[in-house]
C-alpha positions as CSV (number, residue, x, y, z in Angstrom):
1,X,-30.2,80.1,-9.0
2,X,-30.9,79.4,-5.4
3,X,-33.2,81.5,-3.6
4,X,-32.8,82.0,0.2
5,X,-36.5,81.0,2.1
6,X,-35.3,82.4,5.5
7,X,-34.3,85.4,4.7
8,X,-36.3,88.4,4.6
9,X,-34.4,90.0,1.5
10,X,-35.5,87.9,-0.8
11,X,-32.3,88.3,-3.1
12,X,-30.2,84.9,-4.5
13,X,-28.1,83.2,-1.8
14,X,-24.3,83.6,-2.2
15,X,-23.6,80.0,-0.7
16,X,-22.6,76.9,-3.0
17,X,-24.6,73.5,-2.7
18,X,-22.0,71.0,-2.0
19,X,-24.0,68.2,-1.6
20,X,-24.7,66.9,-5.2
21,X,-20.8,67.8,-5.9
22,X,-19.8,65.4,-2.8
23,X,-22.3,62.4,-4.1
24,X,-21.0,62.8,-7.7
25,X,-17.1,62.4,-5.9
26,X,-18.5,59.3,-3.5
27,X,-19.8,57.3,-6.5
28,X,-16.6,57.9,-8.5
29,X,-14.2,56.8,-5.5
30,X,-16.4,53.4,-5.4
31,X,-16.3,52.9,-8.6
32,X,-12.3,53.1,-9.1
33,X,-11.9,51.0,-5.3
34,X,-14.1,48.5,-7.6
35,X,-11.9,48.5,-10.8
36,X,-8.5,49.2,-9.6
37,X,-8.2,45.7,-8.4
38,X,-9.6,44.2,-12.3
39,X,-6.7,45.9,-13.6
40,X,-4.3,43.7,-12.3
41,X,-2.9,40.5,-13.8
42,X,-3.6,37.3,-12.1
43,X,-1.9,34.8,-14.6
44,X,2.0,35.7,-15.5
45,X,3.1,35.3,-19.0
46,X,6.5,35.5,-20.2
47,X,5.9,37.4,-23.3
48,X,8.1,36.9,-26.5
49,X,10.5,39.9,-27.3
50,X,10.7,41.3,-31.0
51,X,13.9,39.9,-32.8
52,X,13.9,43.1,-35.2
53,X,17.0,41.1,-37.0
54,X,15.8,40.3,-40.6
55,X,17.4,37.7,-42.2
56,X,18.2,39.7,-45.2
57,X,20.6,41.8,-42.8
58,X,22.1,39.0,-41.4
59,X,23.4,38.0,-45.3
60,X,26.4,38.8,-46.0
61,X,27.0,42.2,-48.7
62,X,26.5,41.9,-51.9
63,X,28.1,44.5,-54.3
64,X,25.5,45.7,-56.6
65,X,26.0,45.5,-60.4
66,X,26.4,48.5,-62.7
67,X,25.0,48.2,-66.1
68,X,26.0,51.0,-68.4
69,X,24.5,52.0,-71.6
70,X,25.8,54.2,-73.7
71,X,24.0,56.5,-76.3
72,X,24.5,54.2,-79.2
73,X,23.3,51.0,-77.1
74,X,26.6,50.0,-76.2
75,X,26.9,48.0,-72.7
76,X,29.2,48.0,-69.9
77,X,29.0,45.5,-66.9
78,X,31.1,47.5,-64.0
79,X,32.7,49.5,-66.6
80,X,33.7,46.4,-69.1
81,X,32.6,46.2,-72.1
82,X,29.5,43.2,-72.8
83,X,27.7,41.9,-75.9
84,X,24.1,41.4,-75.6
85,X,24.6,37.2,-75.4
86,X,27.0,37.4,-72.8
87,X,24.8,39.7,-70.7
88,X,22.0,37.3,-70.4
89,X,24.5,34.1,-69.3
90,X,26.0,36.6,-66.8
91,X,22.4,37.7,-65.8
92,X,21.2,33.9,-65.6
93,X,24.3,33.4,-63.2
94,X,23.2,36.4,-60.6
95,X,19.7,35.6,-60.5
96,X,21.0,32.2,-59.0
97,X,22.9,33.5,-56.0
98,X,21.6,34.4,-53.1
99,X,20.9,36.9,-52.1
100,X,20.4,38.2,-55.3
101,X,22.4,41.2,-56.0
102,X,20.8,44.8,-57.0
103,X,21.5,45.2,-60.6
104,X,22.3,49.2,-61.5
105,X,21.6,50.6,-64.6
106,X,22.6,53.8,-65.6
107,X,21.8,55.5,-69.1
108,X,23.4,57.9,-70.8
109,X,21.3,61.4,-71.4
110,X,20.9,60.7,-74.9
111,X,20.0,57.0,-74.7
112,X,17.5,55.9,-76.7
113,X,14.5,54.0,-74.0
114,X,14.9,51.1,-76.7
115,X,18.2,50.1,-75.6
116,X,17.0,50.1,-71.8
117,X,13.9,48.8,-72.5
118,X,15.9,45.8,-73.8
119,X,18.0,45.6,-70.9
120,X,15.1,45.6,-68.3
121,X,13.7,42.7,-70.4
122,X,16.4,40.5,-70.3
123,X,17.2,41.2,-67.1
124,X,13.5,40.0,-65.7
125,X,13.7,37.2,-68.3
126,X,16.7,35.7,-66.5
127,X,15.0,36.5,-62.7
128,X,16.6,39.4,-61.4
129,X,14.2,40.8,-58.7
130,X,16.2,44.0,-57.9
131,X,16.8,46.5,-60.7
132,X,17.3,50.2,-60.4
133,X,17.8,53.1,-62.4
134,X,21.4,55.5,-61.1
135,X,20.5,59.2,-62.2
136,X,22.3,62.2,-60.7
137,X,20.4,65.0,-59.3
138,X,20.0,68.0,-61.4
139,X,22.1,71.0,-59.6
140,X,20.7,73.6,-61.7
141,X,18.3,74.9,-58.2
């Protein structure tokens, strides 16, 4: 606190210093007239603009495949009926093509993991890069 010299009271004076507050403000305004002008750009580049197009949308649609399995390791390629030998050669064939198309498998409940395991293996064997599982959500919530 500020005490008054002049006055005979001797209690604090009321009066704000403003002095210190306008030096503080002077110093800033010189600072930003010094910067503002840095902030600017002297050379003009023509930027490059994102192309968010991937080529993989750009492809045309590929229908994804359905492999079934039943409980007793039968398989079904979009609802036919397939034999283990003439899987693979189909599988050999779709790895080829591109894009490659997603390969679905869906198991029964009560299919044994053997008979998917099997499935999976032949299916990376012959260079499918998208495999998924199809389960259906449980609507007992």
């Amino acid at each position: 606190m500020a005490f008054s010299s002049g006055n005979n009271s001797g209690g604090p004076m009321a009066d704000i210093n403003v002095t210190p507050l306008v030096d503080v403000m002077l110093v800033l305004l010189i600072i930003f007239m010094i910067t503002a002008p840095l902030m600017s750009h002297k050379i003009q580049v023509d930027l490059p603009e994102a192309n968010l197009d991937r080529k993989e949308d750009l492809a045309p649609e590929v229908p994804p495949i359905t492999l079934a399995i039943e409980a007793d390791g039968s398989l079904y390629w979009n609802d036919e009926p397939i034999d283990a030998g003439l899987l693979e050669s189909r599988l050999s064939v779709e790895a080829q093509k591109t894009p490659q198309p997603q390969i679905n498998v869906r198991g029964d409940r009560t299919t044994k993991y053997r008979f998917v395991r099997e499935v999976m293996d032949v299916a990376q064997a012959q260079g499918m890069r998208k495999v998924g599982f199809v389960a259906i959500k449980d609507r007992s919530n």
